[in-house]
C-alpha positions in Angstrom: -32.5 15.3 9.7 -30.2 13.5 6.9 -29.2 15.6 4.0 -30.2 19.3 5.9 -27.5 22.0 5.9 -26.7 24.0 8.4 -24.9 27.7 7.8 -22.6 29.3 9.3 -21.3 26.1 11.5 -18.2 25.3 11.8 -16.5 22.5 13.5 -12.7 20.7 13.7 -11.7 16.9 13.0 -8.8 15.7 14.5 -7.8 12.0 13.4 -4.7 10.5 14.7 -3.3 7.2 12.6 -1.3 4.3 14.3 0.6 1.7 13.3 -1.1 -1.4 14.0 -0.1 -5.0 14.3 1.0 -5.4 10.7 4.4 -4.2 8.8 3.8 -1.6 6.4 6.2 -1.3 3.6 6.6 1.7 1.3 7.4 1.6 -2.8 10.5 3.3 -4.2 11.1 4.8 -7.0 11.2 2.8 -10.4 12.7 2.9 -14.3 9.3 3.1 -15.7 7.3 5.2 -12.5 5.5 2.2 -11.4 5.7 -1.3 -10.1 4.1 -4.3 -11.2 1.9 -6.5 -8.5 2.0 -10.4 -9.7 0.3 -13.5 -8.4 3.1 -14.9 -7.4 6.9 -14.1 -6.7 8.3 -14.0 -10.6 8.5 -12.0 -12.8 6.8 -14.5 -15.5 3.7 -14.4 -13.3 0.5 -13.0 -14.1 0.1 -9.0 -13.6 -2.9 -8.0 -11.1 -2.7 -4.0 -11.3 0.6 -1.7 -10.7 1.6 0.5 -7.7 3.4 3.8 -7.8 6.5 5.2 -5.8 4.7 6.6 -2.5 2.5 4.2 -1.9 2.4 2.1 1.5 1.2 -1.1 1.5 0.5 -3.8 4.3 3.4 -6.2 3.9 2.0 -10.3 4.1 5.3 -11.9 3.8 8.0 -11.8 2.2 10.1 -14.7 -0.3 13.3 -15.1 -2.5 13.0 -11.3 -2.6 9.6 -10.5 -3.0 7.0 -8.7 -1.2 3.2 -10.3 -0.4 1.6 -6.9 0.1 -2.5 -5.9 0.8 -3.7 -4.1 -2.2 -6.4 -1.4 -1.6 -9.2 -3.6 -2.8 -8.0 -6.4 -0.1 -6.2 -8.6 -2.4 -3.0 -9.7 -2.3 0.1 -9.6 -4.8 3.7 -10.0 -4.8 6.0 -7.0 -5.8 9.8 -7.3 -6.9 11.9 -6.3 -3.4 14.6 -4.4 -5.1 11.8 -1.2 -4.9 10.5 -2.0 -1.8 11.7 0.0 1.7 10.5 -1.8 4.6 8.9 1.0 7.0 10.4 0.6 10.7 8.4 1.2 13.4 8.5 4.4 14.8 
């Protein structure tokens, strides 16, 4: 029945977390403690959102040293390479 609790249960989640078929990359640490996500790969491009250092992102593609990375919400944005550590496949 949804929404009924049950006392005194208890139970254990295990989750394991692969890879995939996509490159993941991971953002470094910046000047200002955050790194802008643009349309396209310049810095004179419009700014979609910001990511923090920590976060890993599905890497797109990569040009004239910028990352094409999947945002949370599914869209796409380029961030500035020079903060950006490519996460090898372990």
């Amino acid at each position: 029945m949804p929404g009924t609790w049950i006392g005194s249960s208890q139970f254990t989640v295990s989750v394991t977390v692969e890879k995939g078929d996509f490159d993941l990359v991971r953002i470094l640490e910046t000047e200002t403690g955050y790194l802008n996500v643009r349309e396209c790969p310049s810095s004179g491009c419009t700014e979609l959102g910001k990511v923090v250092p920590g976060d890993v992102l599905i890497n797109v593609g990569s040009e004239s040293g910028w990352y094409n990375v999947k945002l949370e919400d599914g869209t796409t944005g380029w961030v500035f390479g020079k903060y950006v550590e490519e996460i090898a496949e372990g």
